[in-house]
Structure formats: C-alpha cells, structure tokens
Phi, psi and omega in degrees: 000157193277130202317309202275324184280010147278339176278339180293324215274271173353308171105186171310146161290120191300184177279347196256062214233102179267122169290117185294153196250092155312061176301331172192196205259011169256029208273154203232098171267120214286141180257168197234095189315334163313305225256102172314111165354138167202125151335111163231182174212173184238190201279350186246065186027030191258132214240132162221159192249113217238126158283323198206162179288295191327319178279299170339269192340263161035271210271321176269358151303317179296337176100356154300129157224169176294297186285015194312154174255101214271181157291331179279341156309335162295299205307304175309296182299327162271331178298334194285357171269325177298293178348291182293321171315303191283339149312301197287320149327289175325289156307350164301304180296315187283031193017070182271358186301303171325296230281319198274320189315318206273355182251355192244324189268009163281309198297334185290334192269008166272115225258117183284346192287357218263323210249343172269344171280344163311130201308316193275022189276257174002298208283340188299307171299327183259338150304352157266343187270005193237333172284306192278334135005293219279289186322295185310315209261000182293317185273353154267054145251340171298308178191079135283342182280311174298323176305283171293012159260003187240351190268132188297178193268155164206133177316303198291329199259001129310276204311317181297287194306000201249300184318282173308331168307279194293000185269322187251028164270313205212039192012047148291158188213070172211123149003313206100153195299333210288323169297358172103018146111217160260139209023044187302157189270333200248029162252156174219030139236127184285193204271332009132280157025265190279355181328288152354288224272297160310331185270302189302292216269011173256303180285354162211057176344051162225163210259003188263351186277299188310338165278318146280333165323303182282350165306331211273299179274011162285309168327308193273002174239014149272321196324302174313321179255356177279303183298356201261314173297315185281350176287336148298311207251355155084075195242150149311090172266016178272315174280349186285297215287322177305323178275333152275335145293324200290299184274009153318339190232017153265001193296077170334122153083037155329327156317323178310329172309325166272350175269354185088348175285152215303320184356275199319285237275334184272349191266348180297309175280003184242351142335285182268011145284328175280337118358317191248029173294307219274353186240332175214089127355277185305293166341308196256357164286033329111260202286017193264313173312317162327277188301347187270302199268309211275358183203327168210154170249350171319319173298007142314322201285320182286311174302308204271307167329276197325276194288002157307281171033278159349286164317294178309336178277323188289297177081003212292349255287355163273005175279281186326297195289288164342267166321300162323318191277358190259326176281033188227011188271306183315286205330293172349298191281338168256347160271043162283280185304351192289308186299313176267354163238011164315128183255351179225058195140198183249172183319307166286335166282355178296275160347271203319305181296328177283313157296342152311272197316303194280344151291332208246001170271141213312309212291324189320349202035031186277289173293009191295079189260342197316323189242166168282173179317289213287323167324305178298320195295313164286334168288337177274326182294283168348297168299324189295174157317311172293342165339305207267334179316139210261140170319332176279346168300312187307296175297335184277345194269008124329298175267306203295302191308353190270317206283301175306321183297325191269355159293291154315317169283341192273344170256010201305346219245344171275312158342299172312317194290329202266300200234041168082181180300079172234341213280325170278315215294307176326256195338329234244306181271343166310286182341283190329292194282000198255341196266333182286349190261346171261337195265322220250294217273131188287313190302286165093029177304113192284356114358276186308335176295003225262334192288301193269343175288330186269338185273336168294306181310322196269296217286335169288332191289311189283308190289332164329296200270023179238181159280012168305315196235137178234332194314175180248303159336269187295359161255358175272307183313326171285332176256004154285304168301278163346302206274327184319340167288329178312146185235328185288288187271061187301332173279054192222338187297304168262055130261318100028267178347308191248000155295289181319311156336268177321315206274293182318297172254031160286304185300143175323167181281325196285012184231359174316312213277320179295306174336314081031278215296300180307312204288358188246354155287345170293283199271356141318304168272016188280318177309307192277341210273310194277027185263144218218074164256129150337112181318167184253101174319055195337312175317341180266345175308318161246043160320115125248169180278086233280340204254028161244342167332307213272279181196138192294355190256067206215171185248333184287320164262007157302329203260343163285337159288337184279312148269034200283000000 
C-alpha cells in the first residue's frame, strides 16, 4: 500500500522505523506507549487493535482500516430487507390481512378518553415521563462522556476555549499571537459558543470536562429558548425537554459542539428567532444578532435569506429602519471593544479585514474563478472533506433538506397560520446556506452542513409539536427525516420506519399525533441506549495539562494539548 495512505490511518512514520519481517503466527508486537491504540477491521470483519506503527503498518497492509467497509455491511441491510420481504409475504399468504384489519378496527373502538379522564392517568403519565427521563438522559450523558474522551486534540477547539476563557475573564478575544493578536478576523466562532466550555475549563481546567460542560449548555439553551416558544405557541413542554438534549446528537459531526465551535450554538439561536418572529420581533432580532457576532457569523447568510423574505412580504420601511437599529445594539458592545484591543489597526482595519479574511477564505467560494462553473463543482467534490464521506452522509445530507423543504411548502399555509409568516422565510434560509454549501463552498466541511441541519431538525420539532401538521403523511414524513438522522444503529432504521409507519396509521386520528411523538423519542434514545461503549471513567474527564495551569494562553500549553 502507498506510503501515504498508511501514514493517514498510522500516522508519521517513525526515523528508526524497520518494516517488520512476519515469519509465523506467534510473532509478538511491542507496543508503543506514544501510539494511541486503533481499531482497524478488514472486509470479512475480523478486527485487531494496533498498539504501535510497526503492528498499524502490518495490519494495513494486509487491507485492514478503521473505516474498512465490511461484509456485513452488505450483509445487516440485506438480510434485514429479505426479512422484512418475507415477512410481509408471510402475511399475504396466511391471510393476516383479514386478521390485522379486524385488530386495527378493534384498537380504534377502544375509548381511550375513559383512561384519559381518569384522576389517576396524569399521576401514572407523568411517572413515566420522569422515569424515562431519568433513564434517557443518564445514557446521553454516558454518551456524550464516552464521546468526548475518544474525539482528538483539534486546533480550532484550543483556539475557541482559550479566546472565549479570556473574552469573559478580562474581555479580551484572543488566541495567541500566532492567530493573529486580539480579536483577530480568524477566530470565527465567538464567545457565546464556548460559553460551557469556559465554565468546565475555569472549574477543572481541563478540555474533556470542558466538552461535556458545553453539551450541557447547548441543551440549556436550546431548552430555554424551546420552553419560551413553546409557552407562547402552547407547545408540548414536556416533549420539549425531552428532545432537547436528545437530537442535539442527531446533529451530523454533532461533536463540534464538544470542541465548542460556533455552527450548533448560532443556528439554535437563529432557529428560535425565527419562531419567536412573529410574537417578540424585537426579541427575536436580538438573538438573530446574537447569533451572528457572538457565534458563528456564517449565519449572516440564512439570516439576510430570512429577511428579504421578510421584507418583501412587509412591504414595511419602519419595520426595516425599526429592525436595523435593535440589530445593530449586540454589534455595538462589540465593535467597542473591538476599537479598543484590536492589535492590528484602528475599527476600519478591522471592517476592511474581516471582509478580506471572509471573501478570500477558501470554504467562501467566492474566488473558484479558475475553472467553469461545473468544472469548480467536481474538482471541490473531489478535493474536499466530502470525498472522504461514508454514502450515508453523502445522501441524507442531499436529500433530507430537500425532503424538509418539501414538507414545509406543502403545509405552508398551516404553519403560517399557527406561528405566523415563517414558513417561505425557513424555505428561503434552508436554500440560501444549503446551494452555497453544494455550489459554492470549497471545503466542504460537514461542519458547515449544520446551518441547514440543526435549523431542519428543532423547526420539525416545533411543528411536530403544534396543530400545524395533522396529516398521517407528513408524520411518517417527519419522523422518516428524524430517524433517518440516526448515526449508530443504522441497520435499525427501517425498522425505526416501519413501526412508526404500522402505528401511525392504525390509530385513530386524534391519538396519531401523540403517537409520533412517543415513537420517535423511544427509539431515538433506543440508538443511544443501545450503543455498545466502554464504561466511561468519569476520572478522565478531568485531565489536566500541567503546562496549562499557569495560563491557557502559552505556546507549551498549546503545543501539549495539540499533542495529546
């Protein structure tokens, strides 16, 4: 195999580095306390755990990798499709069709309202939601803990805590000089972010804490801002609470959220602005701001979709003029501080620089002039981050916003009605960020899919949970998109699918709706429950770094972290 795809899997080759001579089958390879343990597997799933580069080499010569694509990955989807074929044969034949009709017009004549007026229902119902609570969030919480002791040392997740550490210590925003000084154009995720991250690392000044920390405050700020909508719009808050930690890790590369980076924590406020538009205006121009300077500013792009939209529907210029001057109050407090610790100019060199570094940066596509249009469009798929993407990334990440889109227009009008004019402004910002991110964006960092993924995922959660959508269509459709989200048990999914499917539409119309709800928080958290992680050594979570003690903002502890 070629020198370089063994140093990807392996790592640098060491300089004393002898290709081992493997004579027979006891042969015994010394392990190397440097070399982080690695998985790898071959195509007939036989799996070994490489200790040292000389056994890595080895095994990937041999046709072992971490991501090998196994027989059973063929094997799990087709027996589990025959299954289901054959299943459904089986019943053809034996004439269960009679048997489930006559079972399905039994469960409809059972009048559940009898069990719902019951004194003792509420208290039964709400002991089960407080046990399975319990249950759900104990095994997110493993794992998110398990997550964030196995995810690498990353730059960008150094560059956020350290900065945001010193923006809400000493209002400083900075990196280190190597980044470019204070408030430098090239941290692009604000402090807002890492807010978590910052409280885990001022309390055990370590970065594995500090990762679940900020899980923690993604959870409370989507919850905070889910309960506030839903307390306007008469929302389920009991499904709120539930959901919101839980599909936080339905989120594709949901981790970034443990490195602190800005994607998640800005489309979440730009999410639940857009939602809370049509009843606190002012409120929600606010968190559209918020969300833009204090965490990620790409959500300028979704944000600018939304309020043509807006606009154009308003028809408005006190609205507009209204709106400008409240989105220009976050900005304010930061090109204060900006005018006054900027190290590399005055405000306007600021401005001029921050629109250079956001034109001339690679992922902007702005410059790809080189080539025609379709000519750039195969050379980034080629080159990029996607390249390297497993076909299930490739696809949901294609299809489901397409899928969501078409779910939003075909119901537009009930949406509108329930939570005001959002429903083209959604379509308008999905779009904006999903064609710059297939047309445009060079990188092709799946990071970036998050603007439209996190905004598809919480706005089905709100429409889920109101009387916009009643249909039996469109909840097979939403929880067909949900599970569809799933990352762990994937040969599990169209079974996930097709319960929900047999459930929805056997039930009555007036209980579908509950129905839906149940099935798709069980087995959402059924993906986590059943993930089959090492317990987690809660002791490791507070790793520190001895040469970060002192201040995080050092080159030693940068370069130990970095080398973890």
């Amino acid at each position: 195999m070629d020198t370089i795809e063994i140093e990807g899997i392996c790592g640098p080759t060491p300089v004393d580095f002898i290709e081992p001579n493997i004579t027979g089958s006891d042969y015994i390879f010394q392990n190397d306390p440097l070399f982080d343990p690695l998985n790898v597997y071959d195509f007939f799933g036989r799996g070994a755990t490489v200790n040292s580069f000389s056994e890595c080499f080895y095994y990937v010569n041999l046709g072992f990798s971490p991501d090998k694509v196994t027989i059973f990955d063929y094997l799990i989807p087709t027996i589990f499709t025959l299954a289901i074929g054959l299943f459904g044969f089986l019943l053809y034949k034996w004439n269960f069709k009679t048997k489930l009709i006559d079972l399905f017009s039994t469960i409809k004549k059972i009048d559940f309202k009898k069990y719902k007026n019951n004194r003792i229902t509420p208290k039964i119902l709400f002991s089960i939601f407080l046990i399975w609570s319990l249950i759900q969030y104990y095994f997110l919480f493993r794992y998110v803990s398990s997550k964030a002791l196995r995810i690498p040392s990353f730059i960008d997740e150094y560059n956020v805590i350290s900065s945001s550490y010193l923006f809400f210590t000493q209002l400083d925003f900075n990196a280190g000089g190597y980044l470019g000084g204070n408030y430098t154009v090239q941290l692009t995720s604000g402090p807002l972010s890492a807010l978590g991250g910052v409280i885990g690392w001022s309390l055990t000044e370590s970065f594995n804490f500090s990762r679940v920390s900020n899980f923690i405050w993604l959870f409370l700020l989507q919850f905070t801002l889910a309960f506030f909508i839903g307390k306007n719009f008469n929302l389920d808050k009991k499904f709120l609470f539930l959901t919101s930690g839980l599909f936080l890790i339905l989120i594709p590369w949901w981790q970034g959220g443990l490195y602190s980076l800005g994607e998640i924590p800005s489309t979440i406020l730009f999410v639940s602005a857009v939602f809370l538009f049509s009843k606190y205006r002012k409120t929600s121009i606010i968190l559209f701001s918020l969300g833009i300077f204090y965490a990620k500013i790409l959500t300028f792009l979704p944000f600018i979709a939304f309020y043509i939209v807006i606009a154009i529907y308003e028809r408005n210029l006190k609205n507009i003029v209204s709106d400008i001057i409240v989105f220009l109050i976050p900005i304010s407090f930061w090109l204060i501080l900006v005018s006054l610790k900027y190290e590399n100019g005055s405000l306007i060199d600021y401005l001029f620089n921050q629109f250079n570094f956001i034109t001339q940066h690679k992922a902007s596509g702005i410059n790809n002039t080189d080539y025609s249009f379709f000519e750039n469009f195969i050379n980034t798929l080629n080159d990029s981050e996607f390249s390297g993407w497993n076909i299930y990334e490739k696809i949901r990440l294609i299809l489901l916003p397409l899928a969501f889109i078409f779910l939003i227009f075909r119901n537009r009008v009930k949406i509108d009605k329930y939570f005001g004019f959002i429903s083209i402004p959604i379509i308008s910002s999905t779009l904006s960020i999903y064609f710059w991110f297939w047309l445009l964006n060079s990188t092709k960092w799946i990071r970036h899919t998050q603007h439209f993924t996190v905004l598809m995922i919480f706005s089905l959660v709100y429409i889920l949970n109101s009387n916009a959508i009643r249909n039996k269509f469109d909840l097979i459709l939403i929880n067909t998109i949900l599970f569809l989200l799933i990352d762990n048990n994937k040969e599990m999914i169209l079974f996930f699918v097709f319960i929900s499917f047999l459930i929805i539409t056997i039930l009555d119309k007036s209980y579908i709706k509950s129905a839906a709800k149940v099935i798709l928080v069980f087995f959402i958290a059924l993906d986590i429950i059943l993930v089959n992680e090492n317990i987690v050594v809660f002791e490791n979570l507070y790793q520190t770094y001895m040469n970060c003690e002192i201040t995080i903002l050092s080159e030693d502890c940068r370069t130990t972290y970095l080398g973890r």
